[in-house]
C-alpha positions as CSV (number, residue, x, y, z in Angstrom):
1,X,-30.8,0.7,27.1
2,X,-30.3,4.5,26.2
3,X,-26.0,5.2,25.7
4,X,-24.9,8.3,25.0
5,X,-22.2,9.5,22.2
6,X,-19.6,6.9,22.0
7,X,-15.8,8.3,23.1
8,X,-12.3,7.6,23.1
9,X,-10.7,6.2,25.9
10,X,-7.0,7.2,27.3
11,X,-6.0,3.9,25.5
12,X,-5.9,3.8,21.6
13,X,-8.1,0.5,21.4
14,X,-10.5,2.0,23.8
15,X,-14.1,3.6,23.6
16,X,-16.9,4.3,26.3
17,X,-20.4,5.3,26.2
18,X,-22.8,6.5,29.1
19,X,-25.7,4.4,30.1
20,X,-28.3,7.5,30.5
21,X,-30.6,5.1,31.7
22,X,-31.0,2.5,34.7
23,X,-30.7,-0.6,34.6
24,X,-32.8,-3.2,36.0
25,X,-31.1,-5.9,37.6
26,X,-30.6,-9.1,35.0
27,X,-28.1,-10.1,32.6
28,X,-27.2,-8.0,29.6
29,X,-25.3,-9.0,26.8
30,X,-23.6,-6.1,24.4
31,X,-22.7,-7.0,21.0
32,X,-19.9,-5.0,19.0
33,X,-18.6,-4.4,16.2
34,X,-15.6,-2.4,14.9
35,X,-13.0,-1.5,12.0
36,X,-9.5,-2.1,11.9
37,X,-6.8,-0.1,10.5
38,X,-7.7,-1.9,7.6
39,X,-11.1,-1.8,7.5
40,X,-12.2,-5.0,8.0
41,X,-14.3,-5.0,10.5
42,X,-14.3,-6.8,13.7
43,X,-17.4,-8.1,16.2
44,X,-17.8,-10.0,19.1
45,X,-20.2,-9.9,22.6
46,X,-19.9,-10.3,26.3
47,X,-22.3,-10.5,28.7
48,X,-22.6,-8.4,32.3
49,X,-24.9,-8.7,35.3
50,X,-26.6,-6.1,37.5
51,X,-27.3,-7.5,41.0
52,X,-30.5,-6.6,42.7
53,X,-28.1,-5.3,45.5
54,X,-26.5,-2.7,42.8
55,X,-26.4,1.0,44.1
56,X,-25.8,2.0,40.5
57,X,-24.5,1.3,37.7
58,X,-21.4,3.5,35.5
59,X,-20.0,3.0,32.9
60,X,-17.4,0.8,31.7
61,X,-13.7,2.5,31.8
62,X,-12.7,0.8,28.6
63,X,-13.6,-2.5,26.6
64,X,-14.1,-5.7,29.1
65,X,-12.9,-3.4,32.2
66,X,-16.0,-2.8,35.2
67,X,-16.1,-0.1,38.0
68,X,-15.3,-1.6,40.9
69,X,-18.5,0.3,42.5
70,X,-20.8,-0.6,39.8
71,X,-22.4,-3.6,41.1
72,X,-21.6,-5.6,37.4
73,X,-20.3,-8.8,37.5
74,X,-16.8,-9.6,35.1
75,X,-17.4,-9.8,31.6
76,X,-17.8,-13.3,30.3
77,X,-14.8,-14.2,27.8
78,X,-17.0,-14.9,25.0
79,X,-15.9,-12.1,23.2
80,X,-14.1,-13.4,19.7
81,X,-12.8,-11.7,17.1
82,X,-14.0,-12.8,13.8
83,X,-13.4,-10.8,11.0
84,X,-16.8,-11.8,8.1
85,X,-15.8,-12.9,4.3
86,X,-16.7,-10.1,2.4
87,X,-19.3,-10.1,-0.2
88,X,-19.3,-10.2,-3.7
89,X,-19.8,-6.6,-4.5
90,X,-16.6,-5.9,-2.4
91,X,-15.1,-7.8,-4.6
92,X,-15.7,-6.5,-7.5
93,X,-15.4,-3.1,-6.4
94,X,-12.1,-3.2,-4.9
95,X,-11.3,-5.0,-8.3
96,X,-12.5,-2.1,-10.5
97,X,-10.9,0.3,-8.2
98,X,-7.6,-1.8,-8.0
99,X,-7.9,-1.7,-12.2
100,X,-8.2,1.9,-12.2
101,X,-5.1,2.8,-10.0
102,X,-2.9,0.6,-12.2
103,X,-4.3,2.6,-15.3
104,X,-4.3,5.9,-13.7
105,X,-0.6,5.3,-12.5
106,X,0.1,3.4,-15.8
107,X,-0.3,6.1,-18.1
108,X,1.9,8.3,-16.4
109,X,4.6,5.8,-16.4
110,X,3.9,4.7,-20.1
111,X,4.2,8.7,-21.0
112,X,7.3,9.3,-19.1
113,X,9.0,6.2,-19.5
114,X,7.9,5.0,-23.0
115,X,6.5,7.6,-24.8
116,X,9.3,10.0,-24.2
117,X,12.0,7.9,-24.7
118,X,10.7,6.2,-28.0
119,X,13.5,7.9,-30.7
120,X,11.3,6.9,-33.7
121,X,8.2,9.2,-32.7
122,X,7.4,12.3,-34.8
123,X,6.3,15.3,-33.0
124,X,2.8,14.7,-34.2
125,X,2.6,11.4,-33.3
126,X,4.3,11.8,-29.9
127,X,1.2,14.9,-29.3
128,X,-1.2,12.3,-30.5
129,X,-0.3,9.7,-27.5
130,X,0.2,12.6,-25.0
131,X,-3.9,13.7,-25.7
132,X,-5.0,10.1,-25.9
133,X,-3.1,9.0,-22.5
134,X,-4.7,12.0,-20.9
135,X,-7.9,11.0,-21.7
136,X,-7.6,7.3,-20.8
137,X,-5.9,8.8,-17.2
138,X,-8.7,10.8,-17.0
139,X,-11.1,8.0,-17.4
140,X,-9.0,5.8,-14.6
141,X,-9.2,8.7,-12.2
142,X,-13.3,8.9,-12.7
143,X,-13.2,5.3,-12.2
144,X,-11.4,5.6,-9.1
145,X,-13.5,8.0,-7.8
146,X,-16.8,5.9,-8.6
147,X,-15.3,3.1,-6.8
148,X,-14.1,4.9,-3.8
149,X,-18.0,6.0,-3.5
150,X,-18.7,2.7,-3.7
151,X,-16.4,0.7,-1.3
152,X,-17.7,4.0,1.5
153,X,-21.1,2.7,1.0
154,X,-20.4,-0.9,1.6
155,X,-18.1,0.0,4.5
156,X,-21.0,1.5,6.0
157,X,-23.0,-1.5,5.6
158,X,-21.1,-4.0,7.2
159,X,-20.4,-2.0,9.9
160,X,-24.0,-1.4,10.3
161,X,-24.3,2.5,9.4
162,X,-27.9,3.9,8.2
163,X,-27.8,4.0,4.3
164,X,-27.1,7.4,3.2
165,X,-26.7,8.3,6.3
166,X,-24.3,11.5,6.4
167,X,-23.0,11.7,9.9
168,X,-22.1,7.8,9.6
169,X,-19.8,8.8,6.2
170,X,-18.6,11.9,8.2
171,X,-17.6,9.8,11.3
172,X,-16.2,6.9,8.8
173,X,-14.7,9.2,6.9
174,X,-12.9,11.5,8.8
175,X,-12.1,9.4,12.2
176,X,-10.7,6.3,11.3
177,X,-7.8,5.3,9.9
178,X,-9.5,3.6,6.5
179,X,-11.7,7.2,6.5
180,X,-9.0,8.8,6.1
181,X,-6.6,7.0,3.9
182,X,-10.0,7.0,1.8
183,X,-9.8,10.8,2.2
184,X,-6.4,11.2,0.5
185,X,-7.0,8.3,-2.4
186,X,-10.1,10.5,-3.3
187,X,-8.2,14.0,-3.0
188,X,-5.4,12.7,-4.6
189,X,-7.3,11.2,-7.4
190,X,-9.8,14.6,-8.3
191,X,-6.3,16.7,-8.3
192,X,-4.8,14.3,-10.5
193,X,-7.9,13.9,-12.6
194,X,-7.1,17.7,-13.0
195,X,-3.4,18.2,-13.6
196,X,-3.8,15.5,-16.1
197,X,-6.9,17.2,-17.9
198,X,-4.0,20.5,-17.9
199,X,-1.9,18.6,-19.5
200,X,-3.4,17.0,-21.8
201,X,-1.5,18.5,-25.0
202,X,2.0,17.4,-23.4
203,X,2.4,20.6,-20.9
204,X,5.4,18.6,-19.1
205,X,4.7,20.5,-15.6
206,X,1.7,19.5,-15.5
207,X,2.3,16.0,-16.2
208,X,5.2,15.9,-13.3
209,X,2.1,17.4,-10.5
210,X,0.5,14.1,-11.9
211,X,3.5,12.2,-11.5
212,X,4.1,13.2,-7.9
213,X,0.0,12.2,-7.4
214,X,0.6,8.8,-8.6
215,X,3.3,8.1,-5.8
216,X,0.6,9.2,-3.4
217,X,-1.8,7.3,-4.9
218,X,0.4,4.0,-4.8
219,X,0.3,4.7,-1.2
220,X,-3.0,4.7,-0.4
221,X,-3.9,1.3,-0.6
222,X,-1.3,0.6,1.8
223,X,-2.5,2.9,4.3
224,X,-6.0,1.6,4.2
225,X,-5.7,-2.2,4.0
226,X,-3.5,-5.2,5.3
227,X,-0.2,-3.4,5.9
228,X,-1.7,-0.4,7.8
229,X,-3.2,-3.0,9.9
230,X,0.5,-4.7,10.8
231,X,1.3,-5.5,14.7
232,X,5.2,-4.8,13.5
233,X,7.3,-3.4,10.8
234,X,4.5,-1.2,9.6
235,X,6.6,1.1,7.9
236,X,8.1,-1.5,6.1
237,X,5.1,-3.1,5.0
238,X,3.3,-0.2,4.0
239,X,6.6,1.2,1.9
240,X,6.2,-2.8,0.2
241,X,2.8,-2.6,-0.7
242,X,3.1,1.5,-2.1
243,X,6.0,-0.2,-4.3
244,X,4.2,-3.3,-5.3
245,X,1.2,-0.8,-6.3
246,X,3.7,1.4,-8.4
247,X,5.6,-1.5,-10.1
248,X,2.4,-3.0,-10.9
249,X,1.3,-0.2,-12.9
250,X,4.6,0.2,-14.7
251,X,4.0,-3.5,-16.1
252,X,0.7,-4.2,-16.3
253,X,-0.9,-0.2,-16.1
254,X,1.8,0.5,-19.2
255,X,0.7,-2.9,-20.8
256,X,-2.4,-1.4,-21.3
257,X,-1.4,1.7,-22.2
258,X,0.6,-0.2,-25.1
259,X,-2.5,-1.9,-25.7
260,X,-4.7,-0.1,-26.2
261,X,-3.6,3.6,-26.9
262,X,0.2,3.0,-28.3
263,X,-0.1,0.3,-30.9
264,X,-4.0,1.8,-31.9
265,X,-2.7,5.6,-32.5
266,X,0.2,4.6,-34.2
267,X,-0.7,1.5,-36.7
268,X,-3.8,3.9,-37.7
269,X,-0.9,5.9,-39.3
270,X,0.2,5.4,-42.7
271,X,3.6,4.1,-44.3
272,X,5.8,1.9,-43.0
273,X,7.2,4.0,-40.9
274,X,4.4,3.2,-38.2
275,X,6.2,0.1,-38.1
276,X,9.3,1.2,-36.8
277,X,7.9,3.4,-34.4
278,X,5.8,0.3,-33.2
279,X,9.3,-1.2,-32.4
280,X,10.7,1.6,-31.2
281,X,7.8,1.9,-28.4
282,X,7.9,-1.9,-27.6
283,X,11.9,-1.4,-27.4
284,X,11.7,1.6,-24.5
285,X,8.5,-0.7,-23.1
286,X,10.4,-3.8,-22.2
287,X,13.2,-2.8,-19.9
288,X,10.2,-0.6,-17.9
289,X,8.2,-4.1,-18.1
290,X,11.4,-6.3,-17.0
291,X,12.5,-3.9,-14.3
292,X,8.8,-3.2,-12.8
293,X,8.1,-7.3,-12.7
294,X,11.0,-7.5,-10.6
295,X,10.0,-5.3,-7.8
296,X,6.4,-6.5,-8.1
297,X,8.3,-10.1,-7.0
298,X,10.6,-8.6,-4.6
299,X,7.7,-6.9,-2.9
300,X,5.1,-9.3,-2.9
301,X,7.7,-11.9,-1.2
302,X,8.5,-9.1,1.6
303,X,4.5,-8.2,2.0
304,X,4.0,-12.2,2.1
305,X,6.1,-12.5,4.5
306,X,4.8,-9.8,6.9
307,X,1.3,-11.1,6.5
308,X,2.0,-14.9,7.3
309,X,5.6,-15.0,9.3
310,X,6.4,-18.4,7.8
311,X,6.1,-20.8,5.2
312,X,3.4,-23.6,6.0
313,X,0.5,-21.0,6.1
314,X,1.0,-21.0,2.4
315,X,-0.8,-24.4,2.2
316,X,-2.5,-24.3,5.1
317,X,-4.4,-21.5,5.4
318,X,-7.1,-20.1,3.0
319,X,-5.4,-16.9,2.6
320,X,-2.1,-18.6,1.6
321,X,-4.0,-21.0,-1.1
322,X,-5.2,-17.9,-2.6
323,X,-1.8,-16.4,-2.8
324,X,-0.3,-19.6,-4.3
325,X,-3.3,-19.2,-7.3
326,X,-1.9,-15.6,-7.2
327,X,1.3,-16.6,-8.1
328,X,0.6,-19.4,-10.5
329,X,-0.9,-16.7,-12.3
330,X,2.1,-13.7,-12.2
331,X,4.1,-16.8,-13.3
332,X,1.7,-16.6,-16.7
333,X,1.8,-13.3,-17.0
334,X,5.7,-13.2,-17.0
335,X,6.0,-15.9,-19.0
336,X,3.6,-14.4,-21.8
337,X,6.0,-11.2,-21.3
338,X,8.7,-13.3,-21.8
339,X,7.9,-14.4,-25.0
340,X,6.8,-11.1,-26.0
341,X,10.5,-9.9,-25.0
342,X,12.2,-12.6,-26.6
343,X,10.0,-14.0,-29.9
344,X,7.7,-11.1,-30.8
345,X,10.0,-8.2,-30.1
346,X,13.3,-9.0,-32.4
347,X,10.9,-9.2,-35.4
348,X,9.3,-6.1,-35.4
349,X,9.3,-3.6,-37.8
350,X,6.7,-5.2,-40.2
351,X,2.6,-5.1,-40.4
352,X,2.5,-9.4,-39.5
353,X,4.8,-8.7,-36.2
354,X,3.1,-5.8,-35.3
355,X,-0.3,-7.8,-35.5
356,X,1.5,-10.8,-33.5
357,X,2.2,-8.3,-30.8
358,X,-1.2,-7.5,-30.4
359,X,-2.3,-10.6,-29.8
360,X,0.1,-11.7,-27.2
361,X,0.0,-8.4,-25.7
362,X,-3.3,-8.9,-24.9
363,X,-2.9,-12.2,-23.8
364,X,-0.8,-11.2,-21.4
365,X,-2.7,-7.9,-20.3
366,X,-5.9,-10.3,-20.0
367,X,-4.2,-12.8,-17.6
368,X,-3.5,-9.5,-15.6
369,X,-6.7,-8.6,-15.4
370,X,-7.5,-12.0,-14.1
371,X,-4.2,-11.2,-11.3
372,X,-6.1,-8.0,-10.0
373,X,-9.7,-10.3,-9.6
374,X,-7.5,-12.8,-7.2
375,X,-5.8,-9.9,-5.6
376,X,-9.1,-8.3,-5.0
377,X,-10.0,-11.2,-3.5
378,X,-7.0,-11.8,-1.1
379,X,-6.8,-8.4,0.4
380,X,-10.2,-9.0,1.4
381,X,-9.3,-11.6,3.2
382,X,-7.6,-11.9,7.0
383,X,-4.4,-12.6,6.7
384,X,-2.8,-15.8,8.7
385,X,-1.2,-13.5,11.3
386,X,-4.4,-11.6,11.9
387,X,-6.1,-15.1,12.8
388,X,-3.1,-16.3,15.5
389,X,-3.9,-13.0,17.4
């Protein structure tokens, strides 16, 4: 069967090809397969039947509707949505791309809202953490590009484009709804990328362009996965998600900024001032960590919600057993935080508290790292609301 260039229909949901050739009487069966807002794509098939008596045969008007005058016979209702597990590489590439947002958006936090407000910091120290955030942004924002080459390729692939195949990556990319919230994550990231490589030696106006990227850039996710996708309250869930994004970078993106740029530059120092600035930084750190935790809960309950609409699919559904795991391992995470907040932190100022920090900082940073992996997981899945439709 020869069709000719697919188009949209007067209705959002629908498409329609010519059939450029005729068809001989028998069944047919067409097999589709689509994206939603989300990108997760959708297939499904139903079968039609051109009678011997047929004059001719037209095309479809939209999805599942026949010409009256075409001589097919109704669609059969086999058609099903079913929306595929996605494969390992997804996975792990929404999972490094996921890790380099947080970072990215991290160190813009850490250098606004630790770095600047740490009274212990010398001038040269305070230049020292401005060039070596810049770099690890920098970093982050190639990382984020990589993967959003990446996850364009494997879209492609499971929705069955030619590989390397550049009208399929202009069509993907520029007229859908994933293309193009893919567009802006990868715009938003190269101009970042740049105003961050400008100010890289503390220029402040530079370093507020890169600030208003990262709000962008927390909102990208949103527009291209589960919340785009929502029947209702779309606005609300994709505002939920662009905060839970944010605040997640402001605990765990910072954390690592701590980690492994803060507490590096500044122990490498000498005399025992170091120590005091180490304090200093954790002091402006942990009300930025408390606050940030809290709208990382406060959103993930209201994004929870709009995915499932009650309770039970929590434990019933696969998508809500993931979440729980989820969960159990925030609760970790905070916990670790707690006892940072309330052990570690009141005895710094010394060498052996600074080197206790490290160790539960990390602890804590690494049981994030194992948060994004399950998160990565669970946006790829469909959610319980997605399945009752």
């Amino acid at each position: 069967m020869s069709l000719g260039p697919l188009e949209r229909d007067t209705s959002k949901l629908g498409v329609r090809a010519a059939v450029l050739s005729r068809l001989a009487p028998g069944t047919y069966t067409v097999t589709w397969r689509v994206a939603a807002a989300d990108g997760h794509p959708t297939t499904g098939t139903f079968s039609f039947t051109v009678l011997a008596t047929a004059q001719s045969v037209v095309v479809a008007d939209t999805v599942g509707a026949i010409h009256p005058d075409s001589g097919l016979s109704k669609p059969s209702d086999d058609a099903r949505a079913v929306t595929p597990v996605e494969s390992p590489r997804f996975v792990a590439v929404r999972g490094v791309q996921l890790a380099a947002l947080l970072v990215l958006i991290g160190a813009i936090v850490f250098r606004f809202g630790v770095v600047d407000r740490s009274a212990e910091l010398t001038p040269e120290l305070r230049a020292a953490l401005y060039r070596r955030l810049a770099t690890v942004a920098m970093v982050a924002a190639l990382f984020v590009l990589l993967a959003d080459a990446a996850r364009l390729e494997l879209q492609k692939e499971i929705l069955g484009g030619e590989p390397s195949h550049l009208v399929h990556i202009r069509i993907l990319a520029a007229n859908t709804e994933w293309g193009r919230a893919w567009l802006m994550q990868v715009g938003v990231a190269i101009v970042m990328g740049v105003a961050i490589w400008l100010g890289r030696r503390g220029q402040f106006a530079a370093w507020v362009a890169a600030a208003v990227g990262a709000i962008a850039l927390a909102v990208s996710p949103a527009l291209g996965g589960h919340a785009a996708a929502s029947a209702s309250s779309r606005s609300l869930a994709i505002g939920a998600d662009a905060l839970h994004v944010l605040a997640a970078a402001g605990w765990m993106g910072s954390l690592f900024c701590l980690v492994t740029v803060a507490l590096p530059v500044v122990v490498a120092g000498e005399g025992d001032d170091r120590w005091r600035s180490v304090a200093s930084l954790v002091a402006a750190f942990s009300p930025l960590a408390l606050l940030s935790a809290a709208v990382v809960l406060l959103s993930g309950v209201v994004s929870a919600w709009l995915r499932m609409g009650a309770l039970a699919p929590l434990w019933t559904t696969d998508y809500g057993r993931v979440l729980l795991i989820k969960l159990a391992m925030l609760a970790a995470v905070a916990a670790t935080g707690a006892y940072n907040w309330r052990r570690v932190q009141p005895t710094l100022g010394t060498a052996p508290a600074t080197s206790r920090l490290r160790k539960t900082a990390t602890t804590e940073l690494a049981l994030g790292a194992a948060v994004v992996i399950v998160t990565a997981i669970l946006v790829a899945m469909p959610t319980p609301l997605d399945l009752s439709r």
